[in-house]
C-alpha positions as CSV (number, residue, x, y, z in Angstrom):
1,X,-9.2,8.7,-44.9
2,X,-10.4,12.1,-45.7
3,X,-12.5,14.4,-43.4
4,X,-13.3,14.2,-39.6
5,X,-12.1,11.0,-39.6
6,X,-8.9,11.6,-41.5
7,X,-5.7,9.2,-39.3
8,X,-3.4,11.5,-38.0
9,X,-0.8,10.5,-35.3
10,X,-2.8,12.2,-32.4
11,X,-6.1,10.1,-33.6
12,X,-4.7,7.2,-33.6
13,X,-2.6,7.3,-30.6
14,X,-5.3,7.1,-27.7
15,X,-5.2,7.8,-24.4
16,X,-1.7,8.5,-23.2
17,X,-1.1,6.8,-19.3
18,X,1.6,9.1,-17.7
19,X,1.7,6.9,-14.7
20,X,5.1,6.3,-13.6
21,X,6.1,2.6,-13.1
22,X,8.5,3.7,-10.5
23,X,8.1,5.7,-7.1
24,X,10.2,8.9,-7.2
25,X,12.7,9.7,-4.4
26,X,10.1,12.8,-2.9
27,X,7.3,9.9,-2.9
28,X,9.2,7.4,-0.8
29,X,10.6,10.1,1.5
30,X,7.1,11.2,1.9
31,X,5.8,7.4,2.3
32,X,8.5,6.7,5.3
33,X,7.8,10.0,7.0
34,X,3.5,8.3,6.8
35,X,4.7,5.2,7.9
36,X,6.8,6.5,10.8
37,X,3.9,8.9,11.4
38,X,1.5,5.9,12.2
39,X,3.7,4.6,14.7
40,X,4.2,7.5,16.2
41,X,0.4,7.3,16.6
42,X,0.2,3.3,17.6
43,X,3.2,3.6,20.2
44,X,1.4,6.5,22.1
45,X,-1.9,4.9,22.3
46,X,-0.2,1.8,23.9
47,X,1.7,3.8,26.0
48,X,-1.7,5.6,27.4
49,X,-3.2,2.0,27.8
50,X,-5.4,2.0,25.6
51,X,-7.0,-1.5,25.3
52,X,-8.3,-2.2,22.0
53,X,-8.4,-5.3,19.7
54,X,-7.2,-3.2,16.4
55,X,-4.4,-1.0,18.4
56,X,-3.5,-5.0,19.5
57,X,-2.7,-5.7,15.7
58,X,-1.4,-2.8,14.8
59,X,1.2,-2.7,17.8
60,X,2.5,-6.4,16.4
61,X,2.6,-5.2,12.6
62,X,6.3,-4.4,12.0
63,X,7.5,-0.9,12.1
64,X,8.4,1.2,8.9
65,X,12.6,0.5,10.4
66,X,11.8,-3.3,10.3
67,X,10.2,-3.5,7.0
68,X,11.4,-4.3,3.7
69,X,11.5,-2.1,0.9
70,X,9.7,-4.9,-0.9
71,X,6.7,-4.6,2.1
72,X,7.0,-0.3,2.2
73,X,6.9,-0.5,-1.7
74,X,5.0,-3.3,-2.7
75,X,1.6,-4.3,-2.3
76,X,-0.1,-7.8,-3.7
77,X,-2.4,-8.0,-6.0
78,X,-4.1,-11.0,-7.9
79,X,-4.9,-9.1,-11.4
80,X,-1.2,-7.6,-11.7
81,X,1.9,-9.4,-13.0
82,X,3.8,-11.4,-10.5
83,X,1.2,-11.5,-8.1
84,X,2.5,-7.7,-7.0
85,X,1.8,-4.1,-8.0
86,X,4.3,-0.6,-6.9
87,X,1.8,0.9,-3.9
88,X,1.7,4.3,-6.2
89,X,-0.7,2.7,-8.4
90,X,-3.3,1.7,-5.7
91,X,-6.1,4.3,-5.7
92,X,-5.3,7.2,-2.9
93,X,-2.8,5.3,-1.9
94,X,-1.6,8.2,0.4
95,X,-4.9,8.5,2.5
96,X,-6.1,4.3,2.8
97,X,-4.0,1.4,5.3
98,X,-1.9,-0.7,3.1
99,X,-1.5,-4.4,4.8
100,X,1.4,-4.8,6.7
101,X,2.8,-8.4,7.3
102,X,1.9,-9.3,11.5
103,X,2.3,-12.1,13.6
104,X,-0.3,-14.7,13.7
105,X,-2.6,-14.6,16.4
106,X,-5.3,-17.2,17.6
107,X,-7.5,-14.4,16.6
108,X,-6.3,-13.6,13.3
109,X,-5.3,-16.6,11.7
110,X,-6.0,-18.1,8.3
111,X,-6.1,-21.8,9.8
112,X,-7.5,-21.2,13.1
113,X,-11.0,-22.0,13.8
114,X,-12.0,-18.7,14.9
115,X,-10.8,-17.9,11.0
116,X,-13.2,-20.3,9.6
């Protein structure tokens, strides 16, 4: 094609994604020191006897030491491959909770009745 139109390489290459697949060793250093930071925060609000239902759930999720690099890495997610997606790719992904895996409670329970 001639003109404004005319194919070249940069035409016909689109929109270029520079998002990495994989987390870089700065962005998982960075992600444990977040992690480690929030239970920092979760261990001294139980310490100061704070009673509340969420500080509850977040004292029995696991702590960044007893999780996986599958669980720190990792989130789910029903449109991606696999079932999973790398955490990086989540939108602000640095400032939002990611789910960590907890023990079941009567309270929070896919097959209890208070679930239902």
């Amino acid at each position: 094609m001639w003109g404004a139109f005319k194919s070249t390489v940069a035409t016909l290459g689109g929109l270029v994604w520079k998002r990495r697949f994989r987390l870089t060793d700065t962005q998982k250093y960075r992600h444990r020191l977040r992690l480690r930071a929030v239970d920092d925060v979760v261990d001294t609000l139980v310490k100061s006897g704070v009673q509340l239902r969420a500080l509850e759930l977040a004292r029995r999720a696991p702590t960044e030491a007893q999780m996986t690099p599958m669980e720190k890495y990792w989130v789910e997610s029903k449109r991606y491959r696999n079932g999973i997606k790398p955490i990086h790719w989540v939108p602000h992904w640095t400032k939002v909770p990611h789910g960590r895996k907890w023990e079941a409670t009567t309270i929070h329970h896919p097959e209890s009745p208070a679930g239902k």
